[in-house]
PDB file of N, CA, C and O in Angstrom:
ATOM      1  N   UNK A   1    -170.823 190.282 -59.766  1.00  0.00           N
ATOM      2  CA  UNK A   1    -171.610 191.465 -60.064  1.00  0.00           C
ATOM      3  C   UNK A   1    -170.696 192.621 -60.446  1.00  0.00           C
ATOM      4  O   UNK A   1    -169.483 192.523 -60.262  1.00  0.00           O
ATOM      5  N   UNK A   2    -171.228 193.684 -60.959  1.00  0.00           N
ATOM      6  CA  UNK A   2    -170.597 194.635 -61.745  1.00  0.00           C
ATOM      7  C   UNK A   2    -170.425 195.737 -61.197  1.00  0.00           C
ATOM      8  O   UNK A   2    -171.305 195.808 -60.338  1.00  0.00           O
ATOM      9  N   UNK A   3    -169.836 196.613 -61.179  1.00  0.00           N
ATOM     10  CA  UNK A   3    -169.931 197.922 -59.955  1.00  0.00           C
ATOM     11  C   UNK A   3    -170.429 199.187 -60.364  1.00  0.00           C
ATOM     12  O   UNK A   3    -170.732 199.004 -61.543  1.00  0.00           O
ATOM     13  N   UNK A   4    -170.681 200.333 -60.079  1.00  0.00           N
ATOM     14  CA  UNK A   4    -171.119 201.688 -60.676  1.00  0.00           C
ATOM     15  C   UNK A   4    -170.313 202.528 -59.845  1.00  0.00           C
ATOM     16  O   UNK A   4    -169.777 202.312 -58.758  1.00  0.00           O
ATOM     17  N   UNK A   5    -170.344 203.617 -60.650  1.00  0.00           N
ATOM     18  CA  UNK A   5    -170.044 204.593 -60.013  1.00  0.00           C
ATOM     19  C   UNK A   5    -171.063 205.972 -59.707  1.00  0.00           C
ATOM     20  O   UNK A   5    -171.280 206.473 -60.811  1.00  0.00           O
ATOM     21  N   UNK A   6    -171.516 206.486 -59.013  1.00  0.00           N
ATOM     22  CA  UNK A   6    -172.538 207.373 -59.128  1.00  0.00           C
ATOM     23  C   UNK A   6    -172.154 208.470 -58.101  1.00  0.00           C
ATOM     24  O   UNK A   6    -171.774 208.426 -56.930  1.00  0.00           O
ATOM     25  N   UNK A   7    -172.416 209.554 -59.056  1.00  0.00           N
ATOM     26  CA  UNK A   7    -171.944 211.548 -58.357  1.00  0.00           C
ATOM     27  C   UNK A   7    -173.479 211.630 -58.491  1.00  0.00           C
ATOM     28  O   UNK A   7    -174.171 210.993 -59.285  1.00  0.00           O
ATOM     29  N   UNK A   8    -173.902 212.563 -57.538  1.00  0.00           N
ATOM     30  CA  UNK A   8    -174.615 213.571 -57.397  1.00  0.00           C
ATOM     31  C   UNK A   8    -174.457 215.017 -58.127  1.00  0.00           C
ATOM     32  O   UNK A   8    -173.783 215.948 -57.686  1.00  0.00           O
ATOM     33  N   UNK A   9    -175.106 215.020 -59.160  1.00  0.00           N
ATOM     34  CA  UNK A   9    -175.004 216.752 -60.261  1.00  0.00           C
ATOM     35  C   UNK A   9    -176.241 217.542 -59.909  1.00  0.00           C
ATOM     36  O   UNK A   9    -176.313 218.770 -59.946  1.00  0.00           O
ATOM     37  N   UNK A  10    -177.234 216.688 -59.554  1.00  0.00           N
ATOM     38  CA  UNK A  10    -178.335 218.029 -59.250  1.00  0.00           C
ATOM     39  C   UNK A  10    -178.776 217.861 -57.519  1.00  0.00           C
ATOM     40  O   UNK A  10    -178.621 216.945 -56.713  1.00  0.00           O
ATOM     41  N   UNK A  11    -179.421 219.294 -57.426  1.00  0.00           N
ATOM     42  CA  UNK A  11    -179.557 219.321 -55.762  1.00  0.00           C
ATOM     43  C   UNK A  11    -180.576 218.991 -55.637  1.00  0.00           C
ATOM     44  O   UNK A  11    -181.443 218.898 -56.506  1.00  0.00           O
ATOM     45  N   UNK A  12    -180.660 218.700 -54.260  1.00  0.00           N
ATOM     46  CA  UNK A  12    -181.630 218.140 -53.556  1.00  0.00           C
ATOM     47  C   UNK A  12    -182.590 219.033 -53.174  1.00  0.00           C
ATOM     48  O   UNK A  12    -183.563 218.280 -53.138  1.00  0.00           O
ATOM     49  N   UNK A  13    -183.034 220.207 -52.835  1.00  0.00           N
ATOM     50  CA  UNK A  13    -183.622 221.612 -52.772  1.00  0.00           C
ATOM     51  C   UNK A  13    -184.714 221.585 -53.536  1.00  0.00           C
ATOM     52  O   UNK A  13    -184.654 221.830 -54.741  1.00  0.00           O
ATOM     53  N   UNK A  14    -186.120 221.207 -52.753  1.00  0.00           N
ATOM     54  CA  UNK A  14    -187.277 221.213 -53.544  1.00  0.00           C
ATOM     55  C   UNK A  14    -187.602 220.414 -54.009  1.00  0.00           C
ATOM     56  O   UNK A  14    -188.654 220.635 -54.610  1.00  0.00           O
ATOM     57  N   UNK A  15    -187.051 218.918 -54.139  1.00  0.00           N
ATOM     58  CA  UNK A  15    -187.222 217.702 -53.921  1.00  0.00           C
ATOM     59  C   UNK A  15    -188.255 217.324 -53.278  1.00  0.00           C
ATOM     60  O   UNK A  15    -188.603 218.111 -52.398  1.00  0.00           O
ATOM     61  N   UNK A  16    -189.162 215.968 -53.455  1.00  0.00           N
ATOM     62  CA  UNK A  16    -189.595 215.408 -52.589  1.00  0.00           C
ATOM     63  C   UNK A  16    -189.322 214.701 -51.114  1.00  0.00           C
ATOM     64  O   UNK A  16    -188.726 213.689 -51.481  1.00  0.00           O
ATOM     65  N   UNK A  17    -189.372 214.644 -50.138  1.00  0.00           N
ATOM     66  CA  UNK A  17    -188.754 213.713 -49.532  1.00  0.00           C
ATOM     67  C   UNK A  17    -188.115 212.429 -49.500  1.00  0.00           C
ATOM     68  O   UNK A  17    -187.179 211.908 -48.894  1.00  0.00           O
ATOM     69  N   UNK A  18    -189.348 211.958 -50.774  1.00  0.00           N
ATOM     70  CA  UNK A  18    -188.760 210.008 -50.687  1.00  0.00           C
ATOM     71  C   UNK A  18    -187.081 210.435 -51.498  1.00  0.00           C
ATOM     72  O   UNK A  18    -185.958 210.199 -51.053  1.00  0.00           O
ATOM     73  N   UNK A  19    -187.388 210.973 -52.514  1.00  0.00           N
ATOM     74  CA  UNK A  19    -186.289 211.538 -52.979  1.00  0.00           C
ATOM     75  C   UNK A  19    -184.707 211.900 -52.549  1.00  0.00           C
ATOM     76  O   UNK A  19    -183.635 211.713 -53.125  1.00  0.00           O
ATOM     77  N   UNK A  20    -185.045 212.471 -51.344  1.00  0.00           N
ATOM     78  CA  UNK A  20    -183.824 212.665 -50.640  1.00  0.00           C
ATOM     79  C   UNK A  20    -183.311 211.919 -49.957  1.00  0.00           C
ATOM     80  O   UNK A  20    -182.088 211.888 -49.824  1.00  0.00           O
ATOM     81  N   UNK A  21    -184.372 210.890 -49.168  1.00  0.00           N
ATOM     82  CA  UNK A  21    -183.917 209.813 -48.722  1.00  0.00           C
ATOM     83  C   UNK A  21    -183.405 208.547 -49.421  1.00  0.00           C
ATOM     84  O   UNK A  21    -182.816 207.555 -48.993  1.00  0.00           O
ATOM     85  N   UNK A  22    -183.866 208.949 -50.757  1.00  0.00           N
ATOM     86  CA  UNK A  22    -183.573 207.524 -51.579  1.00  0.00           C
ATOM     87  C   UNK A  22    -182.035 208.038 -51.837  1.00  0.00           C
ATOM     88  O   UNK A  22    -181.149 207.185 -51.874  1.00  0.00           O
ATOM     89  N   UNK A  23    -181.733 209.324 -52.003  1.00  0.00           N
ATOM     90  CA  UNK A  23    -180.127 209.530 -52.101  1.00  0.00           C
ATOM     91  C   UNK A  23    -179.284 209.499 -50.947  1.00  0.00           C
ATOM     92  O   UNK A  23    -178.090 209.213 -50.855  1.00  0.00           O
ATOM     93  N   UNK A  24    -179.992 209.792 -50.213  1.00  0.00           N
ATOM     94  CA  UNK A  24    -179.133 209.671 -48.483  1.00  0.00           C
ATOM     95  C   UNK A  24    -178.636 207.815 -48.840  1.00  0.00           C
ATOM     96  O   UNK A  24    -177.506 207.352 -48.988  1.00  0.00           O
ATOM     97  N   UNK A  25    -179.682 207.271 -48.875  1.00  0.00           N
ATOM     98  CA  UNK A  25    -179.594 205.625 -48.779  1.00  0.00           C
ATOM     99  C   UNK A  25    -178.287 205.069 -49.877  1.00  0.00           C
ATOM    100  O   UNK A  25    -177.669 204.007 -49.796  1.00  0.00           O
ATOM    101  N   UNK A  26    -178.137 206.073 -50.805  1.00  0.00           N
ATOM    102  CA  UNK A  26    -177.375 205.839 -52.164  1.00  0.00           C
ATOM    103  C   UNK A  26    -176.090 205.824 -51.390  1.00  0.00           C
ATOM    104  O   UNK A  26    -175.180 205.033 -51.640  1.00  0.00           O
ATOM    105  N   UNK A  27    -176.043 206.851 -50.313  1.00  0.00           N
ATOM    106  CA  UNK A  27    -175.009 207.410 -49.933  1.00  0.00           C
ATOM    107  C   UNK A  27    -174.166 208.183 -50.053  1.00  0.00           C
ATOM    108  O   UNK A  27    -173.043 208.119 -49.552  1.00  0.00           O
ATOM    109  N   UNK A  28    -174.786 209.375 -51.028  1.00  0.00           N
ATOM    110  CA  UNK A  28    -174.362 210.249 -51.071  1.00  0.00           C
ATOM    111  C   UNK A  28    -174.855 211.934 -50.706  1.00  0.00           C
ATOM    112  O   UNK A  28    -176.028 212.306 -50.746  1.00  0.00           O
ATOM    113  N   UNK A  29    -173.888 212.664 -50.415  1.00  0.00           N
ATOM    114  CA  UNK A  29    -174.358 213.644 -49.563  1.00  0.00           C
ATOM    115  C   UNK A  29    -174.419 214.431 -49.484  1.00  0.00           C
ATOM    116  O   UNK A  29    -175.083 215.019 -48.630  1.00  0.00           O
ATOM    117  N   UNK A  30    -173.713 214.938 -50.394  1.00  0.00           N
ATOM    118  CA  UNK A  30    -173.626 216.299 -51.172  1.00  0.00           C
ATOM    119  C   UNK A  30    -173.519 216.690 -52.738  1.00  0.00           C
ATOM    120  O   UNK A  30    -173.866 215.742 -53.442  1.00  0.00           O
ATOM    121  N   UNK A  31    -173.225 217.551 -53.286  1.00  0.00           N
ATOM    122  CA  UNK A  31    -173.385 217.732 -55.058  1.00  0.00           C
ATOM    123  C   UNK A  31    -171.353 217.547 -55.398  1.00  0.00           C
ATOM    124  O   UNK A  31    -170.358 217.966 -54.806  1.00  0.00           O
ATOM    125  N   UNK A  32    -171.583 216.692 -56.661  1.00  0.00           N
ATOM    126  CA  UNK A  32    -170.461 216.192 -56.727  1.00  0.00           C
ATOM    127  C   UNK A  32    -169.634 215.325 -55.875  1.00  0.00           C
ATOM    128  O   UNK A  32    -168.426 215.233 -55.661  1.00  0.00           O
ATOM    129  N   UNK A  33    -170.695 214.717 -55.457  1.00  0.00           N
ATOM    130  CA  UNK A  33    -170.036 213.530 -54.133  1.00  0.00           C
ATOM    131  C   UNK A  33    -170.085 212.394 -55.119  1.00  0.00           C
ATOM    132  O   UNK A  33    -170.963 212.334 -55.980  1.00  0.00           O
ATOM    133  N   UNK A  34    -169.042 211.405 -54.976  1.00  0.00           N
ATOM    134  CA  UNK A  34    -169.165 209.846 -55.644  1.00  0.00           C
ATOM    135  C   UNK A  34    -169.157 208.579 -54.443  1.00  0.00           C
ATOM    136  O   UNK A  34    -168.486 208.242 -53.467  1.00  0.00           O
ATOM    137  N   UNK A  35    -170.125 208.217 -55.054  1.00  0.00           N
ATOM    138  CA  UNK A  35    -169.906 206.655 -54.563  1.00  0.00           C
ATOM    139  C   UNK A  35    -169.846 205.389 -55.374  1.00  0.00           C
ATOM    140  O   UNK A  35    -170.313 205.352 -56.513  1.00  0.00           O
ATOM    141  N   UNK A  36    -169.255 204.311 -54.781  1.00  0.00           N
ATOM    142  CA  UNK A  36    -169.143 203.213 -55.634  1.00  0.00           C
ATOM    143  C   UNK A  36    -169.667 201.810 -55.296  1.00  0.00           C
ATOM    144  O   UNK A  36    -169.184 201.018 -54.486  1.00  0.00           O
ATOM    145  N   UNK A  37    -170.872 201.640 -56.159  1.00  0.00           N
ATOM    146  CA  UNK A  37    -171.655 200.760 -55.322  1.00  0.00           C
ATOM    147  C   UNK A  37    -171.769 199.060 -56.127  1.00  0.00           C
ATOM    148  O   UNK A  37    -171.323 199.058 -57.274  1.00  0.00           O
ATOM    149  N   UNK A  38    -172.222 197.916 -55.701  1.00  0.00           N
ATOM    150  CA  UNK A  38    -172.204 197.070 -55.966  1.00  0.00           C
ATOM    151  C   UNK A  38    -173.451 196.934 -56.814  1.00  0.00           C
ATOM    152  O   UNK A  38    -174.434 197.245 -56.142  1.00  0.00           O
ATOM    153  N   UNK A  39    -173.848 196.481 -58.398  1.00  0.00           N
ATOM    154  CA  UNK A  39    -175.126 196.983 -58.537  1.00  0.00           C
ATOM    155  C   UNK A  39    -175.901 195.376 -58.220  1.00  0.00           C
ATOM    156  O   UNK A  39    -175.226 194.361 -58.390  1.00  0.00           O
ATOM    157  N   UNK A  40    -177.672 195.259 -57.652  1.00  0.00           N
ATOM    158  CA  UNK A  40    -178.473 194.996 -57.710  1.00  0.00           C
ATOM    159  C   UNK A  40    -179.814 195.171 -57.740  1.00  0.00           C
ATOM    160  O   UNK A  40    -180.190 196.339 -57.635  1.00  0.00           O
ATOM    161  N   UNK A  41    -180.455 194.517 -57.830  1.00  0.00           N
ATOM    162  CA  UNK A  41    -181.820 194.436 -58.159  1.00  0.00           C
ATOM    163  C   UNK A  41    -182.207 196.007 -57.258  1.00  0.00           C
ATOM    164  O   UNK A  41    -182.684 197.002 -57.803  1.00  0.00           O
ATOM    165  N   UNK A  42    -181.851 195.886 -55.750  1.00  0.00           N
ATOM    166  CA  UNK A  42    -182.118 196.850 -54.966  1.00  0.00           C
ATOM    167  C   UNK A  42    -181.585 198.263 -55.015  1.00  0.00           C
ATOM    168  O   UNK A  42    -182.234 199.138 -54.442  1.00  0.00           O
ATOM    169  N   UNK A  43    -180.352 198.600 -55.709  1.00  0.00           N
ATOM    170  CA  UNK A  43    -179.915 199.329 -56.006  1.00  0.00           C
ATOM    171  C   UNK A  43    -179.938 200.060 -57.346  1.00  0.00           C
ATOM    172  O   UNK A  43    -179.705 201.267 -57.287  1.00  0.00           O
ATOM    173  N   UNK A  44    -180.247 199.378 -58.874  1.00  0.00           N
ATOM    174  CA  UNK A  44    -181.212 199.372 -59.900  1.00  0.00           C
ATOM    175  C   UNK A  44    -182.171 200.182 -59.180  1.00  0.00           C
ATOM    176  O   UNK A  44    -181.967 201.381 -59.370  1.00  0.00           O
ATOM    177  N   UNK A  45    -182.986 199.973 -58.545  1.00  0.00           N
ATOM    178  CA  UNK A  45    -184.263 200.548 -58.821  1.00  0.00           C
ATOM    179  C   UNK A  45    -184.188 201.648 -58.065  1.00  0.00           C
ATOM    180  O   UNK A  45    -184.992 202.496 -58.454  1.00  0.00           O
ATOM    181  N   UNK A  46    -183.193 202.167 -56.626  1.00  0.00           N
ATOM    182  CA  UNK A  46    -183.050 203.417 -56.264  1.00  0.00           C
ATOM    183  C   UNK A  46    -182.652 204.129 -57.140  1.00  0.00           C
ATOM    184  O   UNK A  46    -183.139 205.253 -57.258  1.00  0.00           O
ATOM    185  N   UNK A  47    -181.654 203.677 -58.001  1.00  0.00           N
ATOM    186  CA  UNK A  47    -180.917 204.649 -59.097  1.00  0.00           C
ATOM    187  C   UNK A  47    -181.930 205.071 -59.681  1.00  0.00           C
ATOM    188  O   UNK A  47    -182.114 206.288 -59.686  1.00  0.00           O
ATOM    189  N   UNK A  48    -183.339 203.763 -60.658  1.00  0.00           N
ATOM    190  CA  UNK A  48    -183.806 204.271 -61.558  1.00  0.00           C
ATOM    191  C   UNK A  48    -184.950 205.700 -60.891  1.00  0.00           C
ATOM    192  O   UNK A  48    -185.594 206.593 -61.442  1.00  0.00           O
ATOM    193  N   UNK A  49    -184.741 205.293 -59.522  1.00  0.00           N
ATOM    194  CA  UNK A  49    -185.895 206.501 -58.846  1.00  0.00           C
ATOM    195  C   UNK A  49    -185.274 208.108 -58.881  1.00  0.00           C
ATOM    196  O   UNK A  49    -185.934 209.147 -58.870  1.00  0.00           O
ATOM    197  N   UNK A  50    -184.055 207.983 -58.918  1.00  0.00           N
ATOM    198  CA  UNK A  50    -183.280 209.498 -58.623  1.00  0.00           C
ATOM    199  C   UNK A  50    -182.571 209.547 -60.114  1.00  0.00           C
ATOM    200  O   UNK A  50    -182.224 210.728 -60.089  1.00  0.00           O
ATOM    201  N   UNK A  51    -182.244 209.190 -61.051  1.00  0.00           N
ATOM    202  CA  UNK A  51    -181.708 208.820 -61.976  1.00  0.00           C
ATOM    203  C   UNK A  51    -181.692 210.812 -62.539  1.00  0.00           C
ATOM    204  O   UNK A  51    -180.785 211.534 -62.953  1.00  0.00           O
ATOM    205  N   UNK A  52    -182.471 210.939 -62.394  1.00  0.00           N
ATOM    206  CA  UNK A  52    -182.376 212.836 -62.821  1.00  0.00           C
ATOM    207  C   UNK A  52    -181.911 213.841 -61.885  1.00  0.00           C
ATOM    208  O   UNK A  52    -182.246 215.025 -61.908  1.00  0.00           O
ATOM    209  N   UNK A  53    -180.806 213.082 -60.735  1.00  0.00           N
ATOM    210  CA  UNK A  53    -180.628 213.659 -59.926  1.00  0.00           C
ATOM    211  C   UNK A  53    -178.697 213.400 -59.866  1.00  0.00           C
ATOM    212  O   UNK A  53    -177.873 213.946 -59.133  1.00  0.00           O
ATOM    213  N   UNK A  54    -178.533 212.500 -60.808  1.00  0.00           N
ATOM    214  CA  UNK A  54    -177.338 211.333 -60.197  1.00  0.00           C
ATOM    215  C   UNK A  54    -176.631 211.315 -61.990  1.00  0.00           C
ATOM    216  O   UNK A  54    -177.113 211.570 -63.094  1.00  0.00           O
ATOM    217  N   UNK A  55    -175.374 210.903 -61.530  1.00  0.00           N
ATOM    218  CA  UNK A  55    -175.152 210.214 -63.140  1.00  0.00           C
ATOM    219  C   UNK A  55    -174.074 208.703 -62.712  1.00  0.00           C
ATOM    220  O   UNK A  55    -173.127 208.542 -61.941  1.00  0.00           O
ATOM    221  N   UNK A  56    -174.771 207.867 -63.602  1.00  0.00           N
ATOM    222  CA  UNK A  56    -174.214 206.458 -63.317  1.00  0.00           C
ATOM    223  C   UNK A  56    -172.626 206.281 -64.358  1.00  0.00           C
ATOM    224  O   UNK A  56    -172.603 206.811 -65.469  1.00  0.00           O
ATOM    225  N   UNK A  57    -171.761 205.731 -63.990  1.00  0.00           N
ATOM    226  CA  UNK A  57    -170.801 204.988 -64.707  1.00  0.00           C
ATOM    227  C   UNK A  57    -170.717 204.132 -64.679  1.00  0.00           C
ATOM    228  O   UNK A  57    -171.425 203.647 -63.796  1.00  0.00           O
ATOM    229  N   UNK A  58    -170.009 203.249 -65.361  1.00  0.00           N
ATOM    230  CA  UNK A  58    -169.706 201.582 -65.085  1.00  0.00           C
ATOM    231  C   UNK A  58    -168.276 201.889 -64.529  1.00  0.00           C
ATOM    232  O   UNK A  58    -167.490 202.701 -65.018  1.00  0.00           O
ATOM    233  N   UNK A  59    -168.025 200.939 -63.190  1.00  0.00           N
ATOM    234  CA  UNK A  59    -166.369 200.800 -62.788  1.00  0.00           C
ATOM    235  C   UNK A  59    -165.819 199.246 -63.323  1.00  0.00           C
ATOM    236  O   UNK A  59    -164.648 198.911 -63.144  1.00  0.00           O
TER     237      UNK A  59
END
């Protein structure tokens, strides 16, 4: 499997809840935070939920 990389660029402030939790779960925790995640099926579809919140790379 292939990896990503994903920062947080927009805030969380006025968000929905599922929202924030779907980024807590991402694991990330603040603005301009990165993480580097393994991608699947399960992780695809959190991204595609916050995707205006986040920006993806390929690692």
């Amino acid at each position: 499997m292939s990896k990503v990389k994903l920062t947080q660029v927009r805030s969380l402030i006025g968000r929905p809840q599922k929202q924030k939790d779907t980024v807590k779960a991402l694991g990330l925790r603040r603005m301009h935070h990165s993480v580097v995640k393994e991608t699947s099926p399960i992780v695809m579809g959190m991204i595609n939920k916050v995707s205006h919140l986040i920006t993806i790379e390929e690692v």
